[in-house]
C-alpha positions as CSV (number, residue, x, y, z in Angstrom):
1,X,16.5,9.9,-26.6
2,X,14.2,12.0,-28.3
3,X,13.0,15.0,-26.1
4,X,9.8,17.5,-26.0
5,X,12.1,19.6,-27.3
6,X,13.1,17.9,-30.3
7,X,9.8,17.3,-31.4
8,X,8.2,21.5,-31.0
9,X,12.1,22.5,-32.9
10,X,11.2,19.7,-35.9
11,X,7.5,20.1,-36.0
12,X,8.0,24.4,-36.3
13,X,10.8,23.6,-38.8
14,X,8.7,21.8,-41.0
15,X,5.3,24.2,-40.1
16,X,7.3,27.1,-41.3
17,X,9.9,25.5,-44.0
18,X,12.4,28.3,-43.2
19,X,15.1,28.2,-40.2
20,X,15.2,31.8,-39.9
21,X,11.4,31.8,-39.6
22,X,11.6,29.0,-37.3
23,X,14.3,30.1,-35.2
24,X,12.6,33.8,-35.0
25,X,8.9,31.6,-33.7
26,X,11.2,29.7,-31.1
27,X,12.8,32.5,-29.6
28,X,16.2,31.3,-30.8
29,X,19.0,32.3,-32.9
30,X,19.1,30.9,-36.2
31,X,22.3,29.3,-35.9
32,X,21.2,27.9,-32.9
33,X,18.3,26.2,-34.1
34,X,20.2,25.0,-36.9
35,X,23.1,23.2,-34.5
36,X,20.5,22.0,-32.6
37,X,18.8,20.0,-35.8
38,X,22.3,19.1,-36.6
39,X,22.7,17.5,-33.4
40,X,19.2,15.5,-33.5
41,X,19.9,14.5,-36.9
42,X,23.7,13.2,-36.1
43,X,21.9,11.4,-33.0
44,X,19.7,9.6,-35.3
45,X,22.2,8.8,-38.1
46,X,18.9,10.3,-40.4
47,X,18.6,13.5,-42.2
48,X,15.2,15.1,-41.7
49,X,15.5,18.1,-43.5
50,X,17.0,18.3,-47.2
51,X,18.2,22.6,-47.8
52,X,17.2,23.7,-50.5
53,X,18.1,27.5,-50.8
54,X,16.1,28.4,-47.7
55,X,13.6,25.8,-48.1
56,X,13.5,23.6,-45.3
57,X,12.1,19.9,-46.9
58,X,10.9,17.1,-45.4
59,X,12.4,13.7,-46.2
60,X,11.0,10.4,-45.8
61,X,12.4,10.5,-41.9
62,X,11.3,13.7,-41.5
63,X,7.8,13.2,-42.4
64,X,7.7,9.9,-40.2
65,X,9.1,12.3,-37.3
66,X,6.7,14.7,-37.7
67,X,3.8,12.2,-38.1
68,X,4.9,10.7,-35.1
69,X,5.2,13.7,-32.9
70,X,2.7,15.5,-33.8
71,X,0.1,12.4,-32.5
72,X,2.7,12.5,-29.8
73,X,1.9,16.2,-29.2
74,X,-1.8,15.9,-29.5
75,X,-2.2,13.3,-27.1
76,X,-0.1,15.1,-24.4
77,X,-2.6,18.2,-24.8
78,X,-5.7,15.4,-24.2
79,X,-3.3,14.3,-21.1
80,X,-3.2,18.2,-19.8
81,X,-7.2,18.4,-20.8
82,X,-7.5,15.0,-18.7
83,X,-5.8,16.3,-16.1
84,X,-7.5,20.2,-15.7
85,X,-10.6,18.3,-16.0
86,X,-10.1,16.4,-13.3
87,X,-8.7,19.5,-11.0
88,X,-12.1,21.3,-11.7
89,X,-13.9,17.7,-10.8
90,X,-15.6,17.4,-13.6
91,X,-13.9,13.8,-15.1
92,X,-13.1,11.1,-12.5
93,X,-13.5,7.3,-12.0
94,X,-14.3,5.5,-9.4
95,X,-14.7,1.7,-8.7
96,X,-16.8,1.1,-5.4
97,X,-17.4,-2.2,-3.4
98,X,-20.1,-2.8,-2.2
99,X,-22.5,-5.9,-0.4
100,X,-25.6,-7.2,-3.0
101,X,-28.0,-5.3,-0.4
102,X,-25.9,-2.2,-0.5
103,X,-25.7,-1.5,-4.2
104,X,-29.6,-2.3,-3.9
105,X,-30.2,0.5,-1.4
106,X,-27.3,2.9,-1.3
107,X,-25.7,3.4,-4.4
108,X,-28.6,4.4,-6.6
109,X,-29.4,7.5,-4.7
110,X,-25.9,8.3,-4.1
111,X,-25.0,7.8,-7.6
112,X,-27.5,10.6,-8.7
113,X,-26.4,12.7,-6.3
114,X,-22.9,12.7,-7.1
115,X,-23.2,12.9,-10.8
116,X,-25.0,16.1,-10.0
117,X,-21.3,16.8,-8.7
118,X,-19.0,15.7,-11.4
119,X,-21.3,15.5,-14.5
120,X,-18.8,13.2,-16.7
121,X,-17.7,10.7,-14.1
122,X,-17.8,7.2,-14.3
123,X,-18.1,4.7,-11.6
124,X,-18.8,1.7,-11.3
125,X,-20.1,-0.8,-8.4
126,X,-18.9,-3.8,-7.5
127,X,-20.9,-6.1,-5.7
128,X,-19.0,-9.3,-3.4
129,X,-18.1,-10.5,-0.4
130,X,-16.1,-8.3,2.5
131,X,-12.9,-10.7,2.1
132,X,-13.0,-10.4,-1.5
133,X,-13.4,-6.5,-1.5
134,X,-10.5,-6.2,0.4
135,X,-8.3,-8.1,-1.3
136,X,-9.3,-6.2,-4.1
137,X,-8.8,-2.3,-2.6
138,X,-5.8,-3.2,-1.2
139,X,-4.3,-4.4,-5.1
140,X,-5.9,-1.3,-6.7
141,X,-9.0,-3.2,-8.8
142,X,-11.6,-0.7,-6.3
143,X,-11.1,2.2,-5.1
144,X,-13.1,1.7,-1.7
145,X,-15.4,-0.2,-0.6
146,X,-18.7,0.0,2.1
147,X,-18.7,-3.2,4.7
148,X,-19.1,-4.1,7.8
149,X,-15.3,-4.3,9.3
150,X,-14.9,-6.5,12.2
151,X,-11.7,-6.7,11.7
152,X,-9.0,-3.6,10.9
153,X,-6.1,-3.5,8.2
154,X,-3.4,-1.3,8.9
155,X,-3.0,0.1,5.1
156,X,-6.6,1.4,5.7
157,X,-8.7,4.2,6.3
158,X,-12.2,3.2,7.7
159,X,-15.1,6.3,7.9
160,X,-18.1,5.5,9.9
161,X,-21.2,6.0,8.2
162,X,-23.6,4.4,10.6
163,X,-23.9,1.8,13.1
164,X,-26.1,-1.2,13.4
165,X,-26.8,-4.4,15.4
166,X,-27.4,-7.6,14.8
167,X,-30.4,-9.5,15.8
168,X,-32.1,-13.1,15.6
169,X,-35.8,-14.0,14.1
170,X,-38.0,-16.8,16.0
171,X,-41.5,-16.9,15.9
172,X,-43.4,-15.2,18.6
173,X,-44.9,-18.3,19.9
174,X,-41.0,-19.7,20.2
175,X,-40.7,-20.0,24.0
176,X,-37.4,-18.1,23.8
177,X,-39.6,-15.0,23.1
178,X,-40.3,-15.0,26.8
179,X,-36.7,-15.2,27.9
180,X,-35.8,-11.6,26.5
181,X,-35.3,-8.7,28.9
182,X,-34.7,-5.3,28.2
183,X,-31.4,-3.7,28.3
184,X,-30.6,0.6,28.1
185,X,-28.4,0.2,25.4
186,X,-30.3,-2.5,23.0
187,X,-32.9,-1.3,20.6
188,X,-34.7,-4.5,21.0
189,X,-35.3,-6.7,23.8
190,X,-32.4,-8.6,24.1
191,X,-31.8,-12.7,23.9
192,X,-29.2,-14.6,25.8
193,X,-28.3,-17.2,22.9
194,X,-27.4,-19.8,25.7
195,X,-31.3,-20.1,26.0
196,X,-31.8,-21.8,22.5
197,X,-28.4,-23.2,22.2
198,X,-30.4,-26.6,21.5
199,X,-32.3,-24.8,18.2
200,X,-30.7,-25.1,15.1
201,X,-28.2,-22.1,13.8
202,X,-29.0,-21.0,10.1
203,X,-26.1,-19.5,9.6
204,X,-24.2,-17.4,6.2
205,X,-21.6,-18.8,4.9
206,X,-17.8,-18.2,6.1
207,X,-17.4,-16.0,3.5
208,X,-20.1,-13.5,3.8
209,X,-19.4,-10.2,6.4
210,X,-22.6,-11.5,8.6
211,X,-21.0,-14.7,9.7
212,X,-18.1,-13.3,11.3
213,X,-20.9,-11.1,13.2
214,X,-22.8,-14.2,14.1
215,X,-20.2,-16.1,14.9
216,X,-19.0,-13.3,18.0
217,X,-22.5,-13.1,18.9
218,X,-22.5,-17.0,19.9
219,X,-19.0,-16.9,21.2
220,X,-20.3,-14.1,23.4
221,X,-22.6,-16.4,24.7
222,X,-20.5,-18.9,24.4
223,X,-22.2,-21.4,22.3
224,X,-21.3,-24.1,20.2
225,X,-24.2,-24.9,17.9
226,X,-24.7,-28.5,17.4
227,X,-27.4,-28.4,14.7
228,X,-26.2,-25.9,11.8
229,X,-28.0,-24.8,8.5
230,X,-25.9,-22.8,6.0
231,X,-27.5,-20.4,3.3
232,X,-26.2,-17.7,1.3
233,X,-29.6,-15.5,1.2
234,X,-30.4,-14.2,4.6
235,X,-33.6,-13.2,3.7
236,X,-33.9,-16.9,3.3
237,X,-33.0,-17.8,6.5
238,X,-35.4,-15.4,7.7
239,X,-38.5,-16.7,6.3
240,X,-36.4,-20.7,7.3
241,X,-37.1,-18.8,10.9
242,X,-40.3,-17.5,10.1
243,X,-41.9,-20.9,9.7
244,X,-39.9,-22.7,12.9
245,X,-36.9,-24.5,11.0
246,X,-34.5,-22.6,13.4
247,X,-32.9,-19.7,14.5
248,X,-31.5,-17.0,12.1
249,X,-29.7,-13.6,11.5
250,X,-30.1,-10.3,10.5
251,X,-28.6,-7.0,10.5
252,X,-31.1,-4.0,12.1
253,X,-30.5,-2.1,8.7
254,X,-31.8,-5.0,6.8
255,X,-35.3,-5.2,8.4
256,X,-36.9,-2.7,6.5
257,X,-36.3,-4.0,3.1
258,X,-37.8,-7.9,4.3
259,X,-41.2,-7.1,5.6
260,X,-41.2,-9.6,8.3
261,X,-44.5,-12.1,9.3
262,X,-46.5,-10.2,11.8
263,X,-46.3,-13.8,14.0
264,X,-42.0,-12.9,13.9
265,X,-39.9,-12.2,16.8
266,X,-37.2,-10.0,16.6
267,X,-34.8,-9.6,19.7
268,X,-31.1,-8.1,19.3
269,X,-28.1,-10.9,20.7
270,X,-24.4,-11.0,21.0
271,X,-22.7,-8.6,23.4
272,X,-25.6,-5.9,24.3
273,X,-23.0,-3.3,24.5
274,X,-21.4,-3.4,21.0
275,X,-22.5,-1.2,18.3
276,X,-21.6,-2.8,14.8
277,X,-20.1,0.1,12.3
278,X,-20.9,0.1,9.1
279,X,-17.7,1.9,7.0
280,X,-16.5,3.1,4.5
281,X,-12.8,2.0,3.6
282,X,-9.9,3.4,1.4
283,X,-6.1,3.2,0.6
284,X,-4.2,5.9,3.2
285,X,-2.5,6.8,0.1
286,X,-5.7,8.1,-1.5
287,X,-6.7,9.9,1.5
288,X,-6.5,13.3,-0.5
289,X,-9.1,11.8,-3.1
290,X,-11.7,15.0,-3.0
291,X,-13.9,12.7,-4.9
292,X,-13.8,9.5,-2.5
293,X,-14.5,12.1,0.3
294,X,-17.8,13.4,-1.9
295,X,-19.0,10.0,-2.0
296,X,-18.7,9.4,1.6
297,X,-20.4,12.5,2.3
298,X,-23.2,11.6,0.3
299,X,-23.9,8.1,1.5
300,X,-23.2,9.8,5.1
301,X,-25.9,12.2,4.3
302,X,-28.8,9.5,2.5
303,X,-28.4,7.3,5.7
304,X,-28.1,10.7,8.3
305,X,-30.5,10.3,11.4
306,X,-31.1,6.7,10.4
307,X,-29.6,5.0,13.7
308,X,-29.9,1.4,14.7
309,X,-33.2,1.6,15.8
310,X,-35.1,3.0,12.7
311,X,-32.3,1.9,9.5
């Protein structure tokens, strides 16, 4: 096998064209060097050199070597430039996860910030579903992800970065609007989902993070809906609400961004108790990533004294 080594003894051989020059540049005793290229060249079953007096001349397979290894040579210098770069974090890559609403209000501001940070970095979002992202961080196609987790994988590292609630839209003039009362530890008046168990659900589908979030909040309450509307778009199923077709779901930290109907009702459900975390989540292997830790820091700090009652 041909070593590092090999290729700095050919490449100064040919640079200088002279063994004892060669030799003297390597720190090595001419005869030295010279068993050394005897050695290589025996290995190969090529000459690379032809001796001319004290010429040292390239033959075909020596010019092919060197060719070779000095492409070889340049890109292992890019690799250590690569990899100083990175240690002074100012060349990394990350691939982030993220919900559609998320990369709408998160990742622009954060993006700035960080690039501020690590001028050449690239990173890119990825926008899906929370089963999807996983399976993805967890193979290595992202790097992390931001989601609501209600469910915890041990190969994981999940860092809080806020926590929400979820809570239902009716219509004011809904008779379930009376049947709220107010709880301590609810930023809204809270509903008891048995009350409207009659109304019709509009519900996310099974695959988006909200629906696992909807579903506890009517197992809470123990409901089984019997009239069911499914939509992707909660904002939607909001305005479905809005206008009376039923009952629907959002997150706290959504509300700002849908500019509800003055006539809508909002009232927080599920178990009045629970706070719903919004995290971020990374390999344990990568926990020594300075740059996922920036990131985190940053979206920590956009989103700072933005609790469940004003996000």
């Amino acid at each position: 096998m041909i070593t590092e080594k090999d290729m700095q003894y050919i490449l100064t051989i040919a640079n200088y064209g002279n063994l004892t020059k060669a030799a003297d540049a390597l720190f090595l005793s001419q005869p030295a060097l010279s068993i050394h290229l005897k050695q290589l060249e025996n290995s190969l079953g090529l000459q690379l050199f032809e001796r001319k007096g004290r010429k040292m001349i390239l033959t075909y397979a020596g010019e092919e070597f060197v060719k070779s290894a000095r492409e070889i040579t340049m890109k292992c210098f890019e690799l250590e430039d690569r990899m100083i770069d990175i240690r002074k974090n100012v060349a990394v890559r990350l691939r982030i996860g993220y919900m559609v609403r998320q990369v709408e209000s998160l990742f622009p501001t954060v993006m700035t910030k960080f690039n501020k940070l690590y001028p050449q970095s690239v990173v890119y979002a990825i926008d899906g579903h929370l089963p999807e992202l996983e399976e993805q961080l967890i193979a290595g196609d992202i790097d992390m992800f931001f989601g609501y987790n209600s469910i915890i994988n041990s190969r994981l590292t999940y860092e809080t970065i806020y926590n929400d609630c979820l809570v239902a839209i009716l219509p004011k003039n809904h008779p379930a609007a009376s049947m709220t009362v107010k709880k301590d530890t609810c930023s809204y008046p809270w509903l008891d989902l048995s009350y409207v168990k009659k109304e019709r659900f509009i519900l996310q589908h099974s695959n988006q993070s909200i629906r696992q979030l909807e579903e506890d909040a009517l197992l809470y309450a123990d409901v089984l809906p019997e009239l069911t509307y499914k939509i992707s778009s909660i904002d939607a199923g909001v305005r479905l609400a809005e206008q009376g077709y039923g009952i629907a779901f959002t997150l706290n930290s959504y509300l700002s961004s849908m500019k509800l109907s003055d006539n809508s009702a909002i009232m927080q459900v599920g178990d009045p108790n629970l706070l719903i975390p919004f995290s971020a989540a990374y390999r344990k292997e990568d926990s020594a990533r300075r740059e996922i830790h920036e990131w985190i820091k940053l979206t920590c700090d956009i989103t700072k004294n933005k609790t469940i009652t004003s996000l």
